[in-house]
C-alpha positions as a Markdown table, in Angstrom:
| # | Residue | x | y | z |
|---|---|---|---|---|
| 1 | Unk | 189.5 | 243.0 | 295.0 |
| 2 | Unk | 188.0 | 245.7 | 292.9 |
| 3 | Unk | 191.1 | 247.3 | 292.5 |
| 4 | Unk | 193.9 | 244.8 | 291.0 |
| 5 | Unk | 190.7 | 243.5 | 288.9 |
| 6 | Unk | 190.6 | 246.6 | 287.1 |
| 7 | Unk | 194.1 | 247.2 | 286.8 |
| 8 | Unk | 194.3 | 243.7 | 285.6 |
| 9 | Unk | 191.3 | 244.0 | 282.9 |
| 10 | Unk | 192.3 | 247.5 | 282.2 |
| 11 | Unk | 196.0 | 246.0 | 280.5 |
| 12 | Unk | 193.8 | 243.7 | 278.6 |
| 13 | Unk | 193.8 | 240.6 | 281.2 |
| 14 | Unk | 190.4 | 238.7 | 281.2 |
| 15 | Unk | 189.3 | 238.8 | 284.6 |
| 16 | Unk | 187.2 | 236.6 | 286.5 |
| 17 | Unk | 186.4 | 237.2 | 290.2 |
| 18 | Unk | 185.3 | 234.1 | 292.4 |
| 19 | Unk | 183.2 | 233.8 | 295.3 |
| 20 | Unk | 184.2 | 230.7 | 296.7 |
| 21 | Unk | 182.2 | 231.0 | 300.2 |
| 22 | Unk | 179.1 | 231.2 | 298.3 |
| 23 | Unk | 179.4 | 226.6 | 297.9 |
| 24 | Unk | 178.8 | 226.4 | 301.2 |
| 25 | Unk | 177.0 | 229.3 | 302.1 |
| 26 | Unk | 179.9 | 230.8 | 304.4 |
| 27 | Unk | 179.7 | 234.2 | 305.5 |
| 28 | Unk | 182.7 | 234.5 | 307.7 |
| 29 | Unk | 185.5 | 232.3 | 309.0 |
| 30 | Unk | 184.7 | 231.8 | 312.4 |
| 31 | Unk | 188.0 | 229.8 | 312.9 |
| 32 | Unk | 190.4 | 226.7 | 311.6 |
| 33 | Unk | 187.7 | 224.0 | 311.5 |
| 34 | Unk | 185.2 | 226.1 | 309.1 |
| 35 | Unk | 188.5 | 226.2 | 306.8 |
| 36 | Unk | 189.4 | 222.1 | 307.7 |
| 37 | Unk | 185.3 | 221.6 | 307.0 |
| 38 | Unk | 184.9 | 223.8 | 303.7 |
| 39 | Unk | 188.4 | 223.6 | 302.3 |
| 40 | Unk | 188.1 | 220.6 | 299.7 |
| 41 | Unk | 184.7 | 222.7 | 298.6 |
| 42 | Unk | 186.0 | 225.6 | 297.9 |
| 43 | Unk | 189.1 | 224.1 | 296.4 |
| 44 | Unk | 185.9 | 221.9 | 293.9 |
| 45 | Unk | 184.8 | 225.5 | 293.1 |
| 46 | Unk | 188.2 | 226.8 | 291.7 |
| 47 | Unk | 188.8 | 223.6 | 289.6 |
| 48 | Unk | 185.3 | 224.1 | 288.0 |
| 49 | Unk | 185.9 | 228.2 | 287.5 |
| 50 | Unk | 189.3 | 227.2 | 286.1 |
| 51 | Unk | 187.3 | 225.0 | 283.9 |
| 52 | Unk | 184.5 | 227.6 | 283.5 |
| 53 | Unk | 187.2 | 230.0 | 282.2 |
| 54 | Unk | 189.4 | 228.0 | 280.7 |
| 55 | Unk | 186.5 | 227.9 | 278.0 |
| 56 | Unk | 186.0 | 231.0 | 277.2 |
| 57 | Unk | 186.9 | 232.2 | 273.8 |
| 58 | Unk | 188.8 | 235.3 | 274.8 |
| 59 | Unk | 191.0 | 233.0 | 277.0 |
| 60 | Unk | 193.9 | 231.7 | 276.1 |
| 61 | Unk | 193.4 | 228.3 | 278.5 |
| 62 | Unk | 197.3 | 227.5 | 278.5 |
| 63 | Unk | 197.9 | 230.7 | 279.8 |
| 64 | Unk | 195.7 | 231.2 | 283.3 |
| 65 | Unk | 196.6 | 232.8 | 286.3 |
| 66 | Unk | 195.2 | 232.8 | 289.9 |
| 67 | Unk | 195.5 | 236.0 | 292.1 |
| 68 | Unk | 194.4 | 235.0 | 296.0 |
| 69 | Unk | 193.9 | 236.9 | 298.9 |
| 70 | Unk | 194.6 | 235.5 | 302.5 |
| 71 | Unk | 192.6 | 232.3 | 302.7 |
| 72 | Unk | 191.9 | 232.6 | 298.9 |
| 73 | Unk | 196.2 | 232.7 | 297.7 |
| 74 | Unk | 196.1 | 229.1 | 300.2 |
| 75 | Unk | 193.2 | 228.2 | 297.5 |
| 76 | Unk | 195.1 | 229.5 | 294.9 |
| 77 | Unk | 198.5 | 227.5 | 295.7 |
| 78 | Unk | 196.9 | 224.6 | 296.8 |
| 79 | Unk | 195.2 | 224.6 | 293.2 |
| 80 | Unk | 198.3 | 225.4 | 291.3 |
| 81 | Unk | 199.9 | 222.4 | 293.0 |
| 82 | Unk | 198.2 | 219.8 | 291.7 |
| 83 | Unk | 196.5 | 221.8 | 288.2 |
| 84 | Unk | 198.7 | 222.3 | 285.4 |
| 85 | Unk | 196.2 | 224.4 | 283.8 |
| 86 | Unk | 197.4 | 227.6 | 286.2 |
| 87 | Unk | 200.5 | 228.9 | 284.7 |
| 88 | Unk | 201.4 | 231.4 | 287.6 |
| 89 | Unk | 199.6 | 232.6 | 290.8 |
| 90 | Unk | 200.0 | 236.1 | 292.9 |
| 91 | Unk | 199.9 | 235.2 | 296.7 |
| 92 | Unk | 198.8 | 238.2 | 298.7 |
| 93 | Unk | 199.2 | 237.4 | 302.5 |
| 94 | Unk | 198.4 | 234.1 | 302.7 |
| 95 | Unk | 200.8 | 231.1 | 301.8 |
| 96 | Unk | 200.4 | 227.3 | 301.2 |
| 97 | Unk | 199.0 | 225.1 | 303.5 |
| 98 | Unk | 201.2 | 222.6 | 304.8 |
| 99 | Unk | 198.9 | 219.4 | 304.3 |
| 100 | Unk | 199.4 | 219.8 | 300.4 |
| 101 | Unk | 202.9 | 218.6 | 301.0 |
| 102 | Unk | 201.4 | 215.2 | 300.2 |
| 103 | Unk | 199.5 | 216.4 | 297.6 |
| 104 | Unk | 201.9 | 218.9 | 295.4 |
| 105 | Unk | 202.3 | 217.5 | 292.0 |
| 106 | Unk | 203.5 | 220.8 | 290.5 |
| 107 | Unk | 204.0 | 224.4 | 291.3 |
| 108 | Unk | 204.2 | 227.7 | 288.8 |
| 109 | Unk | 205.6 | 230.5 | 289.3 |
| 110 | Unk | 205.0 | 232.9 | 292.3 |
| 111 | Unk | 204.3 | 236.5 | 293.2 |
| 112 | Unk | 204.4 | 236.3 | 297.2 |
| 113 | Unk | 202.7 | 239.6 | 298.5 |
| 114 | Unk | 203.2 | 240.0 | 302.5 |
| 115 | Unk | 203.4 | 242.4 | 305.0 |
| 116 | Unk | 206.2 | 241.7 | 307.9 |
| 117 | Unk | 203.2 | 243.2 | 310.6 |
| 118 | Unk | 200.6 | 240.6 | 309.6 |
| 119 | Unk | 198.4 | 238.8 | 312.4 |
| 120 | Unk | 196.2 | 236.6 | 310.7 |
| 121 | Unk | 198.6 | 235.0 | 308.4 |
| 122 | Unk | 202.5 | 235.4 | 309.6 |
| 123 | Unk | 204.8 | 236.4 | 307.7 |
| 124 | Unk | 206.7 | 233.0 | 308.2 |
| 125 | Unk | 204.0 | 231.5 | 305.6 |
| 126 | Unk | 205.6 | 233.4 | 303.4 |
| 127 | Unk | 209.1 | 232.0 | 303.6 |
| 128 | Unk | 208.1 | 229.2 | 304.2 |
| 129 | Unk | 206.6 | 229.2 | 300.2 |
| 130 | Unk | 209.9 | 231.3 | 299.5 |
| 131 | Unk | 211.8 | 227.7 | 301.0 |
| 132 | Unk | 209.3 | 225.4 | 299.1 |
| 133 | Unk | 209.4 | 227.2 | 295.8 |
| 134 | Unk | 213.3 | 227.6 | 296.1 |
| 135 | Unk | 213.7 | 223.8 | 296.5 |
| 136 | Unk | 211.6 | 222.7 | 293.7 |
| 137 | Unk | 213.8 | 225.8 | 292.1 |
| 138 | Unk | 210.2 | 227.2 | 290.7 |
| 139 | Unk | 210.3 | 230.8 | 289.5 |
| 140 | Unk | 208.9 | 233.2 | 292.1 |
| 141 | Unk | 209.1 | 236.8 | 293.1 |
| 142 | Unk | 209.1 | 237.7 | 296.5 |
| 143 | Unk | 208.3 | 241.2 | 298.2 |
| 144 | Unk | 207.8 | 241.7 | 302.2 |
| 145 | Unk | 206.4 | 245.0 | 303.3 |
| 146 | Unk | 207.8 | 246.5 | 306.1 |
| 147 | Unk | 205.1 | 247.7 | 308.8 |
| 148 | Unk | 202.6 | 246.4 | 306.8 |
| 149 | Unk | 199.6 | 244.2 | 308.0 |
| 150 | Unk | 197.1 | 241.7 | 306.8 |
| 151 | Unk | 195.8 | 243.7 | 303.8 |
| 152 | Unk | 197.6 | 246.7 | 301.9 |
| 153 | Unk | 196.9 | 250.5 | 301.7 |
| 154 | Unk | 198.3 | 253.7 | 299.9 |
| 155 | Unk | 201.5 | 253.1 | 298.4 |
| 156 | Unk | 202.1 | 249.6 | 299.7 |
| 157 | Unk | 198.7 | 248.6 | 297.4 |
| 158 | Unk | 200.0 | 250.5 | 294.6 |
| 159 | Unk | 203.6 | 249.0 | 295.1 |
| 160 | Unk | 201.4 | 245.3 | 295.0 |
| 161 | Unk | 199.5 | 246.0 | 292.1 |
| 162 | Unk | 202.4 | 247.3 | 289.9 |
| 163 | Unk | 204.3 | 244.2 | 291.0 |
| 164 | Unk | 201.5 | 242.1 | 289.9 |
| 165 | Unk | 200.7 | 242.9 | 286.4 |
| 166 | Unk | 204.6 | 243.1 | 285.6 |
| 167 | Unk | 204.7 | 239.2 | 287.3 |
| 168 | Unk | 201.9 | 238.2 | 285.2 |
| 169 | Unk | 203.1 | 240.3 | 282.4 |
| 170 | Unk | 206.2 | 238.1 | 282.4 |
| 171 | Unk | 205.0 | 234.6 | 282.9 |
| 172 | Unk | 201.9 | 234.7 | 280.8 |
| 173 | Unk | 202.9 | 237.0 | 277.7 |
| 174 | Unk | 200.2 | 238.4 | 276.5 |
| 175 | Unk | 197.7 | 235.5 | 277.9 |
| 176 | Unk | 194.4 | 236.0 | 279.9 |
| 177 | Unk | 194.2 | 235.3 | 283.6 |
């Protein structure tokens, strides 16, 4: 996470980075019913960062972005669907969780990040966000990598990080994430 932070802060983005787990002191996800258990938690935890941040004075709060990893892009959707203070989110291999079906008031725009080799999270979760997004005819951006797996090296990372700053160069203008 180290790495599209800087990037990000570097072209003048304010950057927070979240530690979700530490709520409800998880270490590790040991399988689906630690997610079921901890999910609303964590989810309590972004609304009060996006909160947290939203108030800062270098932050522009109509104009904040969530970049998610894996478990934390299913955070970072699930957020964006039903908080219109998040004005566009990067989804790096992970997708939206179908119980927010009943829940999604809204989507933003989306940067889906996937590789076509990933185990943990299947590639299908991304089109399956590609179909969602497409039928609520939301802007998104979508960009599978051949070979790769869950989590991206060398010039699949560098591909990733170029696409995200341009994404959130385009659909917040100059704003803070």
């Amino acid at each position: 996470m180290a790495d599209p932070a800087s990037l990000l802060a570097e072209q003048g983005f304010a950057v927070y980075v979240l530690h979700y787990f530490d709520r409800t002191g998880t270490t590790e996800i040991d399988g689906l019913q630690t997610i079921f258990r901890h999910f609303p938690f964590w989810m309590k935890t972004l609304w009060d960062a996006t909160s947290f941040v939203a108030r800062q004075p270098q932050v522009d709060p109509e104009r904040i972005g969530l970049l998610g990893f894996s478990l934390g892009a299913y955070l970072a959707l699930s957020a964006s669907a039903i908080d219109s203070r998040i004005q566009a989110v990067v989804d790096f291999f992970g997708g939206m969780p179908k119980e927010m079906k009943f829940f999604t008031r809204r989507l933003c725009p989306v940067l889906i990040l996937h590789g076509d080799q990933d185990k943990t999270v299947p590639v299908e979760e991304a089109y399956h966000l590609q179909k969602i997004l497409e039928k609520k005819q939301i802007a998104y951006e979508i960009q599978i990598y051949p070979g790769a797996g869950h989590g991206f090296t060398g010039e699949v990372w560098r591909d990733a990080g170029l696409r995200t700053l341009a994404f959130l160069n385009k659909h917040l203008a100059d704003g803070k994430i």
